[in-house]
C-alpha positions in Angstrom: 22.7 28.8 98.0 23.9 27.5 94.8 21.8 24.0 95.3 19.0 26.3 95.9 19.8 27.9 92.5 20.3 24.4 91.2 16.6 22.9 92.5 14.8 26.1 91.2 16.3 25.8 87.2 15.5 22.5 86.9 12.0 22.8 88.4 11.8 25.4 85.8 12.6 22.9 83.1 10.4 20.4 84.3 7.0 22.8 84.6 8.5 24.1 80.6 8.5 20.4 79.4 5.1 19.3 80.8 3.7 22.6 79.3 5.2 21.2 76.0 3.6 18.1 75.9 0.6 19.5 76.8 0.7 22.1 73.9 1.5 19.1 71.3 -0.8 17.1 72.5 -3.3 19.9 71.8 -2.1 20.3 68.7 -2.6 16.6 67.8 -6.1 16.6 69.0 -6.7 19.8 67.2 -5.4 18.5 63.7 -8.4 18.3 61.2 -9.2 15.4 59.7 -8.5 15.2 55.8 -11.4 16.3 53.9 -12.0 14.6 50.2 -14.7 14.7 47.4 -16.7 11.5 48.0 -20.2 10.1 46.1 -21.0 7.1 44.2 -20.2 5.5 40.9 -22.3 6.9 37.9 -24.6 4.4 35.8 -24.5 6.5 31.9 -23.8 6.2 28.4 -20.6 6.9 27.3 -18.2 7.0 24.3 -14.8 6.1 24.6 -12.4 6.2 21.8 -10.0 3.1 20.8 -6.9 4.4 18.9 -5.0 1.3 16.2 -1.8 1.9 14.5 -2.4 2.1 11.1 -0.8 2.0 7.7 -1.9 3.8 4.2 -1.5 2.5 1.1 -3.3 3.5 -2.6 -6.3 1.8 -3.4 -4.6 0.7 -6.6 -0.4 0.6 -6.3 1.1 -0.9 -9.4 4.6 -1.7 -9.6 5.5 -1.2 -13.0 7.9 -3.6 -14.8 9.4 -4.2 -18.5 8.2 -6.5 -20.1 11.1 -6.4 -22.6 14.6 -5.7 -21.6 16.8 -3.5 -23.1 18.4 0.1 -22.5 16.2 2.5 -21.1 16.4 5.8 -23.0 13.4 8.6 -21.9 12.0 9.2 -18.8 8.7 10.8 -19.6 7.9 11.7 -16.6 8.8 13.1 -13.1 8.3 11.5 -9.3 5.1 12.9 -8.2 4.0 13.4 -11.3 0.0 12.9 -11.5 -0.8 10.6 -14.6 -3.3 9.0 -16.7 -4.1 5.4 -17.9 -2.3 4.8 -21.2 0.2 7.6 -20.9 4.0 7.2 -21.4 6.3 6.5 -18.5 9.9 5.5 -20.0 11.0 4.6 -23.5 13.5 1.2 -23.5 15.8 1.3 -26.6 13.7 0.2 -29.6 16.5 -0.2 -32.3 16.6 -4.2 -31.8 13.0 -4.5 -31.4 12.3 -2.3 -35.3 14.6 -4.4 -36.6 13.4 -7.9 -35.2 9.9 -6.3 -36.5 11.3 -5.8 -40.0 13.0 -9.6 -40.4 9.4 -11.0 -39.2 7.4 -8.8 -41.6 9.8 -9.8 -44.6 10.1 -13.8 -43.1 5.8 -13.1 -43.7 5.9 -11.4 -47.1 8.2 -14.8 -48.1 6.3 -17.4 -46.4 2.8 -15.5 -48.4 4.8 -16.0 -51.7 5.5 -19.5 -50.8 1.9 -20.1 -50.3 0.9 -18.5 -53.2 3.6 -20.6 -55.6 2.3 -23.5 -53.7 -1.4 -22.6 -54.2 -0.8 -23.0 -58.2 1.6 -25.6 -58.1 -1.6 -27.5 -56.6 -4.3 -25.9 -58.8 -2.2 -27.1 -62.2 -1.8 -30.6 -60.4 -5.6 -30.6 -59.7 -6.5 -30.0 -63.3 -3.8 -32.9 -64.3 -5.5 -35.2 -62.3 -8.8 -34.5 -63.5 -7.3 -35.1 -67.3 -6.0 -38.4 -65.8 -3.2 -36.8 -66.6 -1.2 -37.7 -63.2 -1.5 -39.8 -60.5 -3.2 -39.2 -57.3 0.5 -39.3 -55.3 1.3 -36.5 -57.4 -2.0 -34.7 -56.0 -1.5 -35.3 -52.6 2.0 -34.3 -53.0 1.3 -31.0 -54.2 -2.0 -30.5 -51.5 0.5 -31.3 -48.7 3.1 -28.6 -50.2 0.0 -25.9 -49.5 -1.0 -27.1 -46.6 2.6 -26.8 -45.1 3.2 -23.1 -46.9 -0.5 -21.9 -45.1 1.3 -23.0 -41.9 4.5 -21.2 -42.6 2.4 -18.3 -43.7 0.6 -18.3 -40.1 3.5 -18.9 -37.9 5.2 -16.3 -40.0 2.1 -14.2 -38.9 2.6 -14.9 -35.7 6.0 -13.8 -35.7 4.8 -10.5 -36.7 2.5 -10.0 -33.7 5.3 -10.8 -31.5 8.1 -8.7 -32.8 5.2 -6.0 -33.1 4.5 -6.4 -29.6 7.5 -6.9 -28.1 8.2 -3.2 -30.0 5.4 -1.9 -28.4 6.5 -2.9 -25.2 9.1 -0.5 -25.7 7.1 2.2 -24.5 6.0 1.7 -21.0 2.9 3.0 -19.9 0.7 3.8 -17.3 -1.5 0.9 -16.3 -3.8 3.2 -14.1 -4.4 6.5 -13.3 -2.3 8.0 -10.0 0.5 9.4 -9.2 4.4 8.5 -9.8 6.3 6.9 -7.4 10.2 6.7 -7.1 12.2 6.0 -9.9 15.4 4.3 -9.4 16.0 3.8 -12.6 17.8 7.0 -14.7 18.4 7.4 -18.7 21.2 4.7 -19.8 20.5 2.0 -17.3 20.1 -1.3 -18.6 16.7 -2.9 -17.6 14.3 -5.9 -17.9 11.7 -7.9 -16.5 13.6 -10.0 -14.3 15.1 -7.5 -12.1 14.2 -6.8 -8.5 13.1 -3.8 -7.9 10.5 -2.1 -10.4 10.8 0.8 -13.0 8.5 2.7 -10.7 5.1 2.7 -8.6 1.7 3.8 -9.7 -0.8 4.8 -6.8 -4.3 5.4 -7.3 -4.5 8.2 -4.5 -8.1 9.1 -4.7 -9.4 7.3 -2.2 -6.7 5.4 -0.3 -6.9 2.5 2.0 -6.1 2.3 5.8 -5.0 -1.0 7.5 -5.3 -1.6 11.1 -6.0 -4.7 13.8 -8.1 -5.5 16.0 -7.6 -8.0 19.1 -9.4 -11.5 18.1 -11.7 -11.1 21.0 -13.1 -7.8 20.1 -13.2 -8.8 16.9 -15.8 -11.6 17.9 -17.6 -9.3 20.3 -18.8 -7.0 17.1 -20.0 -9.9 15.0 -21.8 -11.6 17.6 -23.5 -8.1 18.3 -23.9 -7.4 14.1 -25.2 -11.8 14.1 -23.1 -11.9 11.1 -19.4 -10.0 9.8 -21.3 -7.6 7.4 -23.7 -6.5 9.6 -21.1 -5.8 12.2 -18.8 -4.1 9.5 -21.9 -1.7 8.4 -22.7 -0.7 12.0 -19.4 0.2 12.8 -19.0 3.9 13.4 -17.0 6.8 10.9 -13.6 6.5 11.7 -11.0 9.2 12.4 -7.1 9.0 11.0 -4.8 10.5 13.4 -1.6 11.7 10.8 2.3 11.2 11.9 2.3 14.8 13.1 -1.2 14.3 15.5 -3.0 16.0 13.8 -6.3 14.9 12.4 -7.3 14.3 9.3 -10.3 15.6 8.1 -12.1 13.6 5.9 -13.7 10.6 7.7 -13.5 7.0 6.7 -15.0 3.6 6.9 -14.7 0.4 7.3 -15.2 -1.7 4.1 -13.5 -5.1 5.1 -12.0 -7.3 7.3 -9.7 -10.3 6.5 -10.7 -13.9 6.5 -7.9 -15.3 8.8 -6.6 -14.4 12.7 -3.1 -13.7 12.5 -1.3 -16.2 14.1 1.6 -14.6 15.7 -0.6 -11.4 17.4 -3.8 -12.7 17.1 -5.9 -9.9 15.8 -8.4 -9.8 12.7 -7.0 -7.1 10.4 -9.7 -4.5 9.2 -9.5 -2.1 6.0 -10.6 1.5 6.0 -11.5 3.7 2.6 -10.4 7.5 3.5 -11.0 10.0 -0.2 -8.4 11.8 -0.6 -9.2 14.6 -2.6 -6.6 16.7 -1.3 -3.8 14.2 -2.0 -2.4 14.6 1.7 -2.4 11.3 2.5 0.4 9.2 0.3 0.6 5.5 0.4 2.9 4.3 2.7 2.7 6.4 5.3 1.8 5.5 8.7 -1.1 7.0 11.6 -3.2 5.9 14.2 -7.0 5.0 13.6 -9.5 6.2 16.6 -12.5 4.1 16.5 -15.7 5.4 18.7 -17.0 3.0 21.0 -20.5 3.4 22.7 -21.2 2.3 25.9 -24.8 2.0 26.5 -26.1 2.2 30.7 -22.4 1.2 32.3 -20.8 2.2 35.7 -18.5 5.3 35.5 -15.5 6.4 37.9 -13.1 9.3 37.3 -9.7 8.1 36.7 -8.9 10.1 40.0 -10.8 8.1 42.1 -8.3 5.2 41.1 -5.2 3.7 42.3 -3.3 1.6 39.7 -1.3 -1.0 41.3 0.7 -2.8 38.6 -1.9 -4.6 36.6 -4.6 -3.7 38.8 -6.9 -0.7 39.9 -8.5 0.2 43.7 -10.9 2.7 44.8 -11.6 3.6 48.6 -14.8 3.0 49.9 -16.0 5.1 52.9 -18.0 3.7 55.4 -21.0 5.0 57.8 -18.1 6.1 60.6 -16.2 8.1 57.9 -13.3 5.3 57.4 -11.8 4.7 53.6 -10.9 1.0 53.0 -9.4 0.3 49.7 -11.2 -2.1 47.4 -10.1 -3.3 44.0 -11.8 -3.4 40.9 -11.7 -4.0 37.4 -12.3 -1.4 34.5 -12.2 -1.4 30.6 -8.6 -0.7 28.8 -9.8 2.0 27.2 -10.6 5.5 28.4 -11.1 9.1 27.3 -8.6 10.1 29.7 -11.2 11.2 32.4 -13.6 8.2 33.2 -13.1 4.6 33.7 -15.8 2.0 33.0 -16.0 0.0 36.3 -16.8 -4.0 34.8 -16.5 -5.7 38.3 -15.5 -4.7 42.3 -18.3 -2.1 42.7 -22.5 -2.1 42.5 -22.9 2.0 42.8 -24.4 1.6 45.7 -20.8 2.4 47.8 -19.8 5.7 48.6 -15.9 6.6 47.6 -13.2 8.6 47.4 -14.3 10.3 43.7 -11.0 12.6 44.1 -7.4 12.1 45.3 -7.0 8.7 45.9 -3.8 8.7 45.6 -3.3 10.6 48.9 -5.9 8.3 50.9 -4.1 5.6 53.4 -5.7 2.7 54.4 -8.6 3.1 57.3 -8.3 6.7 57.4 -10.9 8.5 58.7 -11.9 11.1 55.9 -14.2 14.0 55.6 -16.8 13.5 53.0 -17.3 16.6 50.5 -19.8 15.6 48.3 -19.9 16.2 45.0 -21.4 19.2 43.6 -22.8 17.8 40.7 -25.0 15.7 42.6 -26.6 18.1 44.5 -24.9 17.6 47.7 -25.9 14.1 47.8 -23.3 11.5 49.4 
C-alpha cells in the first residue's frame, strides 16, 4: 500500500513538471519581440554651435608708471573710479623737484648774464680791431668767449626743461580715458620707475576685446572657404560671450583679427573679438566661453540617441529586410547641439536604423520597427 502511495506522488510530480516546461516554453514563444523607433539618416542644413574659452581684456590697458621717483603723497582717485585723459591720478613729493627747478632757472639767469657780458666784451673788441687798434688774436679771443657763453646759455636752458619736466612728472596722470584699476600703492610709499609692479591700470572699457583659439586645421578650413584671411574674418558669423556665471551676455561681438603665427605648443591660430560694453559688465581680465555658429549646408543628420559611443568611436544599428539590427560604426563631427550628430562617413541614408535607444539594442537582435512619426510612417 505504501509503494502504491509512493508510485502515485511521484507520478504526480512528473505530470506537474512536464506541465511546467510546457508553460515556460509558452511563455518564451509568447515573449514579444523588442519594438524601437527606426528610419533613415536626414540630409538638412543645420547649425551647430562651437563654444572657445576665452579671456577679456580692455581695448586699451595702460599700466601706469613714474616716471620720476620719489614719495608718493595724494591719491586722487579711487579703484573703479571712471576717468579722463589728462586727469590726475597720484601726486609724488615735489619738494626736490621745485627746488632742482629753481637752481636750473637761476644756473640760466647766470649763464644769460654771462652771454650778455661776453656779447660786449666782443662788440668793444670788434670796434678795436677795426681802429687797428688790437690784433686779430684778441678778436678771436673775445668771439670764442661768446660763442662758449651762447652754449652755456642753451645747455643752461636745457636744464630748465628738464628740471621743469621732471616737476611736472610729479603729477601723474591719466594717459587715457577708462576706468582705475588696483592700486597697490597707498600715501607715504616710496615709488619710481624702476619698480615691478605699476602705480595702477587704466582700461579703456568701452568696447573691450575677447581672445580665444581656434584648432590650426579649422583655422585653414575658413580661409580656404573666405580665398584669403580677411574675407574669412568678415564672413564669420556674430559671436556670443558666455559669462563665468553661464549666463549670456547680451551685446554681440565680432571678429576683428586673428594672429599671424600658430602657436607652437597647442597649435591653434588665436582670434580677437570687439564686444561694446556700454554697460561696463564686462571688466578686463575676466574669463568666459565664446559660442561661434557654424552652418552646415545639405549634411547627413542622426539623433545622438541613435548612437553608441565606444571610447573614441560611435556605432549605429542598421536593421535589415528580416528585422535584424547589426551594429555599424561611423564617424561624426565633434561638435553638436546636444541633439543631432552630423554623420561624415559609415552611412549613405539609404540604411534603415535604430533612430532611438541604441543603447538597449544587442547585436543581431531581431527588432520591431516603429517608424518615425515625422516621416509619415515611412521606414
Amino acid at each position: 500500500m505504501k509503494v502504491k502511495s509512493a508510485l502515485i506522488v511521484t507520478l504526480a510530480l512528473v505530470v506537474m513538471t512536464l506541465l511546467s516546461a510546457c508553460g515556460g516554453s509558452k511563455k518564451q514563444q509568447s515573449m514579444p519581440t523588442p519594438v524601437f523607433k527606426t528610419g533613415k539618416a536626414e540630409k538638412k542644413d543645420i547649425t551647430l554651435t562651437q563654444k572657445y574659452s576665452a579671456t577679456i581684456r580692455g581695448r586699451q590697458d595702460i599700466d601706469v608708471y613714474p616716471q620720476v621717483g620719489g614719495t608718493l603723497q595724494k591719491l586722487c582717485v579711487t579703484e573703479g573710479q571712471k576717468v579722463v585723459k589728462g586727469q590726475t591720478l597720484f601726486i609724488i613729493d615735489q619738494v626736490p623737484y621745485q627746488a632742482a627747478l629753481n637752481t636750473a632757472e637761476a644756473a640760466q639767469k647766470a649763464a644769460a648774464a654771462g652771454l650778455a657780458t661776453a656779447q660786449l666784451t666782443y662788440d668793444s673788441k670788434k670796434k678795436l680791431f677795426d681802429q687797428q687798434v688790437i690784433s686779430d688774436v684778441e678778436l678771436q679771443t673775445a668771439q670764442n668767449a661768446l660763442l662758449t657763453a651762447k652754449a652755456q646759455l642753451a645747455q643752461a636752458d636745457a636744464q630748465v626743461v628738464n628740471a621743469r619736466n621732471s616737476l611736472g612728472y610729479t603729477v601723474v596722470k591719466s594717459p587715457a580715458n577708462g576706468v582705475v584699476g588696483t592700486l597697490p600703492y597707498r600715501q607715504g610709499a616710496l615709488v619710481s620707475s624702476a619698480m615691478p609692479q605699476p602705480l595702477t591700470t587704466v582700461s579703456d572699457n568701452n568696447e573691450m576685446y575677447v581672445y580665444f583659439s581656434i584648432s590650426e586645421a579649422q583655422f585653414l578650413q575658413m580661409v580656404r572657404a573666405g580665398e584669403n584671411v580677411e574675407n574669412a574674418i568678415a564672413a564669420m558669423p556674430e559671436l556670443t560671450l558666455q559669462l563665468v556665471d553661464g549666463s549670456e551676455y547680451e551685446v554681440k561681438g565680432k571678429v576683428e583679427s586673428a594672429s599671424g603665427v600658430v602657436d607652437r605648443n597647442t597649435g591653434s591660430v588665436q582670434l580677437r573679438a570687439v564686444f561694446a560694453n556700454p554697460g561696463h559688465i564686462l571688466h578686463s581680465g575676466s574669463t568666459g566661453n565664446i559660442i561661434l555658429p557654424v552652418d552646415y549646408k545639405d549634411v547627413l543628420v542622426i539623433p545622438t540617441v541613435a548612437t553608441v559611443q565606444l571610447q573614441d568611436k560611435y556605432k549605429v544599428f542598421v536593421v535589415d529586410n528580416e528585422g535584424v539590427a547589426h551594429s555599424q560604426i561611423v564617424s561624426v563631427q565633434p561638435q553638436t547641439n546636444g541633439k543631432e550628430y552630423i554623420v561624415s562617413a559609415g552611412l549613405d541614408g539609404s540604411e534603415e536604423i535604430v533612430l532611438e535607444g541604441a543603447g538597449m539594442v544587442k547585436e543581431g537582435q531581431k527588432v520591431t520597427a516603429s517608424p518615425d512619426p515625422s516621416k509619415g510612417g515611412e521606414n
